[in-house]
C-alpha positions in Angstrom: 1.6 -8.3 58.8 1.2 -11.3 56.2 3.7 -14.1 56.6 5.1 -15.1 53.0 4.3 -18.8 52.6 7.0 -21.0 53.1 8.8 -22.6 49.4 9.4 -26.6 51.5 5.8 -25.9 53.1 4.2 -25.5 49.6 6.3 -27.8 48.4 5.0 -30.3 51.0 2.1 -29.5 50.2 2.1 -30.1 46.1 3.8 -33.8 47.2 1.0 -34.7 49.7 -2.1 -33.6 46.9 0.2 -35.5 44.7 0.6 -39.2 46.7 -3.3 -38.8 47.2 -4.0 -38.2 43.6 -1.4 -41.0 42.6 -3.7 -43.5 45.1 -6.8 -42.5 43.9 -5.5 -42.8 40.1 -4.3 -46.3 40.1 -7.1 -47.6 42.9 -9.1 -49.4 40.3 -6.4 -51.3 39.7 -4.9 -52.6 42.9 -8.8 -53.5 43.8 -9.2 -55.6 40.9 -6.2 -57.1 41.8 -6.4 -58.0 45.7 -10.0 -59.2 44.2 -8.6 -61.8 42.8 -6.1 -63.3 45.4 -6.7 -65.7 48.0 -6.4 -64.4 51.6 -7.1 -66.3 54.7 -10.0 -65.4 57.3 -8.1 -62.9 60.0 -5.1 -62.2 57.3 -2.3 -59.4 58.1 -1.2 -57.4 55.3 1.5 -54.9 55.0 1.6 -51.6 52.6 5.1 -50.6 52.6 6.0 -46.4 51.9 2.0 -46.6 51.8 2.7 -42.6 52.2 -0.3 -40.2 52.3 -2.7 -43.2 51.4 -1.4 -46.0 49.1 -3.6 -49.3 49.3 -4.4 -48.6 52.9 -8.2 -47.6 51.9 -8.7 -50.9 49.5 -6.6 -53.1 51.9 -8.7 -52.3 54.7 -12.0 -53.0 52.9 -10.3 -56.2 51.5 -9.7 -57.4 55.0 -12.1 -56.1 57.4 -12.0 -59.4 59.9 -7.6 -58.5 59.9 -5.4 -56.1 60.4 -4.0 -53.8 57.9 -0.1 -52.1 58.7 1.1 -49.2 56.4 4.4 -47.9 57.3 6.5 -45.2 55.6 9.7 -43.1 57.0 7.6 -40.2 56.7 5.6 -39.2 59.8 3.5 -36.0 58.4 2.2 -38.9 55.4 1.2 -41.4 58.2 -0.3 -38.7 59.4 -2.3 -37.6 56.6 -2.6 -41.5 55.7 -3.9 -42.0 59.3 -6.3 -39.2 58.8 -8.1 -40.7 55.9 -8.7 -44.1 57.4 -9.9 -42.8 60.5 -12.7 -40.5 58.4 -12.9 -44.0 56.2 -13.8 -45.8 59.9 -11.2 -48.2 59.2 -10.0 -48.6 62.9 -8.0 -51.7 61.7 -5.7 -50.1 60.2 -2.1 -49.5 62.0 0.7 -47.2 61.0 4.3 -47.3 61.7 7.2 -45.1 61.1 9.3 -48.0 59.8 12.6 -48.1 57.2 12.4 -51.2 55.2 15.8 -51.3 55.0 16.2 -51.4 58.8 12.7 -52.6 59.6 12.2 -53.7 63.1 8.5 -55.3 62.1 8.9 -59.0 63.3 9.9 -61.6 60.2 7.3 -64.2 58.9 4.4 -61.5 60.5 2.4 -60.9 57.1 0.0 -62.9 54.6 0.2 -60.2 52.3 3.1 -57.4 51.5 2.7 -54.4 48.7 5.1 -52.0 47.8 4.5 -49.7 45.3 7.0 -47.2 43.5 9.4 -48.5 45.7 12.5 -49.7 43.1 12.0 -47.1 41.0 13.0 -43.9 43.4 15.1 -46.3 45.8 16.8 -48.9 43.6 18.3 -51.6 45.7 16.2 -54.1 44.4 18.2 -57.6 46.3 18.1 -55.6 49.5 14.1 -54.6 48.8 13.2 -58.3 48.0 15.2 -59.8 50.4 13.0 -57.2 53.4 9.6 -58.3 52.1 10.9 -62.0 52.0 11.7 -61.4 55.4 8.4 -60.1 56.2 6.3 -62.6 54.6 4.8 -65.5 56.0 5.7 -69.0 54.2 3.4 -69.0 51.3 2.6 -65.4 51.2 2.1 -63.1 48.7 4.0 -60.2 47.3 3.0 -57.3 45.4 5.0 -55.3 43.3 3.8 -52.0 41.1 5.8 -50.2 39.4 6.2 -48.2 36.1 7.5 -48.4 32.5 7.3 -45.0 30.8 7.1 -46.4 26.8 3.8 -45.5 27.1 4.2 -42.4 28.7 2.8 -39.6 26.2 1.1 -36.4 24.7 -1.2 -35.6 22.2 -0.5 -33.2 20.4 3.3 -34.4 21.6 4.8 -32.0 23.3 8.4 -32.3 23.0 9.3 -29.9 26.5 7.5 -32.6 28.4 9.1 -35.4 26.7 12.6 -34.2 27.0 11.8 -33.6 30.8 10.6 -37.1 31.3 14.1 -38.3 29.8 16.1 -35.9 32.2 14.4 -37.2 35.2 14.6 -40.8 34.5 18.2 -39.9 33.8 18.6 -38.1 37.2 17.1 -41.3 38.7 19.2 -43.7 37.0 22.5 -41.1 38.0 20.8 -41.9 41.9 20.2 -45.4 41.4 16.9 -45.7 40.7 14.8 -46.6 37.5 11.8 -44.8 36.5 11.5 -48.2 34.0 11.5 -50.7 37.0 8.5 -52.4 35.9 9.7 -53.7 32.9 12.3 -55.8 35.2 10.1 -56.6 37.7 8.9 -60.1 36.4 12.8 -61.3 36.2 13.6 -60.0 39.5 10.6 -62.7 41.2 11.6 -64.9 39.0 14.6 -64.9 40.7 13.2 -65.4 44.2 12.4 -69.0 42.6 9.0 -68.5 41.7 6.4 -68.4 39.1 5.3 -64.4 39.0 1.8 -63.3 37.6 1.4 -60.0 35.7 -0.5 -57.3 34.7 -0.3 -54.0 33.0 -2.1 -50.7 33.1 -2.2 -47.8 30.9 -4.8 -44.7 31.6 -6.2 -42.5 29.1 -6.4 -38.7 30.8 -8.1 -36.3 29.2 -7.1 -31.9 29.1 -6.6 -30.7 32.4 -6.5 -34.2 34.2 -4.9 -33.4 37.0 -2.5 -36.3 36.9 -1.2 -34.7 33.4 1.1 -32.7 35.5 2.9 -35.8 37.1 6.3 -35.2 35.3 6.3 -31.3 36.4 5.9 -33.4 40.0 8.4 -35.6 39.8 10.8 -32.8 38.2 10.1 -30.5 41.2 11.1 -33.7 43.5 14.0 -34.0 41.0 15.4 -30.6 41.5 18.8 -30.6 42.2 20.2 -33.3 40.7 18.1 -31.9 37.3 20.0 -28.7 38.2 23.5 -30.2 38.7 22.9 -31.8 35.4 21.4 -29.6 33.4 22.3 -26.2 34.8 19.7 -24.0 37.0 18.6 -21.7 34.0 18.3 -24.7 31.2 16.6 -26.2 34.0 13.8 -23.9 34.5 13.4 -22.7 30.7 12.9 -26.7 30.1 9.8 -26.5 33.2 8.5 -23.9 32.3 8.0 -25.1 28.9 6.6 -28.4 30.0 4.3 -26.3 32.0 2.9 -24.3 28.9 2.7 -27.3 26.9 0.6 -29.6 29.8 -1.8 -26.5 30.5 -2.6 -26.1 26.7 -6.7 -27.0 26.1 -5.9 -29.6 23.7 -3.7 -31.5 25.6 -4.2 -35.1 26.4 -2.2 -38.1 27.2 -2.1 -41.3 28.6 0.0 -42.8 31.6 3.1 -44.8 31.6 2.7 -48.0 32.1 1.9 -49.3 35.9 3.1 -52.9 36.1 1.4 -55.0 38.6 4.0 -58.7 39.3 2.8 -60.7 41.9 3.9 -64.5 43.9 3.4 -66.4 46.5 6.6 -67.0 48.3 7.0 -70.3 50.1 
């Protein structure tokens, strides 16, 4: 007898391919970024909700003579994050199941911290600053990425897509988050008291990038409180024409916008 697959095992599934995807997408750019900060000989450094793989794999080539923690609430992603630095060889890399907003990692323990797509899905942000204060050594550095969706588009525009990207960010906001965090992030270091750098990213992804399909992703994550606001049936006619319109031959597209703010924090 065939045992029907499981809808929150698949579902698992799609979000797992999707946090290694996301990881591997934006890579270039936290590489050329940690390549350009100043970290001492033996540095810790801390990926928070590094999930299935995060920075782990450029943290721990970054700092091979330290240690390298990734923690995320989520043991089956440390798992799968644990996984790929073990095949990697990267035996300096430690993982904890760890909330930041109840961490129990020692204060003042890291040289680094990054946190990526943090503020957008969890809002919170004086709670979320005031953790990786905590964590920080004086005169560490923090890392924040997060997005900002005005450049967030199709070509040819495909207006199913578009409307689903509002809905979600709307859902987000109704949850207190922000799919625009990055736009804010600059102002919210500033108010730490320091001097934030920053940098932007937008991508380019050409017909059938996988990564095209990140709003039917975040939509799927999104589902009941898209369905509590929009209604089950409007819901699904609205997905499944998104899905039509990202699958089309001609369809292309380029990112939203992944803003990269960083300090040192005395």
């Amino acid at each position: 007898m065939t045992v029907p697959a499981s809808p929150f095992l698949a579902r698992r599934r799609a979000e797992h391919e999707r946090l290694r995807l996301q990881a591997c997408v934006w890579e270039p750019a936290g590489r050329a970024l940690l390549a350009d900060l100043d970290l001492p000989l033996g540095a810790r450094v801390l990926d928070v909700g590094c999930g299935a793989l995060g920075w782990l794999r450029i943290l721990a080539e970054r700092v091979r003579d330290g240690v390298v923690v990734g923690t995320d609430v989520d043991p089956a992603l440390l798992a799968l994050a644990g996984d790929a630095c073990d095949r990697a060889g990267h035996d300096h890399v430690r993982l904890i199941d760890d909330d930041l907003f109840h961490s129990t990692l020692p204060s003042g323990m890291f040289d680094l911290v990054h946190a990526r797509f943090q503020l957008s899905p969890l809002g919170r942000p004086a709670e979320q600053l005031a953790a990786y204060r905590r964590l920080l050594k004086p005169g560490g550095t923090l890392v924040l990425e997060e997005p900002d969706t005005r450049t967030w588009a199709f070509a040819p525009y495909a207006p199913a897509t578009a409307t689903l990207i509002g809905r979600t960010a709307e859902a987000l906001r109704a949850a207190g988050g922000d799919l625009d965090a990055g736009r804010r992030l600059p102002a919210l270091l500033r108010g730490l008291g320091v001097q934030p750098r920053t940098r932007t990213h937008v991508l380019g992804l050409e017909a059938g990038h996988p990564y095209l399909r990140l709003p039917l992703d975040w939509a799927a994550e999104l589902a009941g409180p898209l369905a509590a606001r929009l209604g089950q049936a409007e819901l699904d006619q609205l997905r499944a024409a998104a899905e039509r319109e990202i699958a089309a031959d001609d369809r292309s597209g380029t990112t939203f916008t992944l803003v990269q703010s960083w300090a040192t924090i005395s």
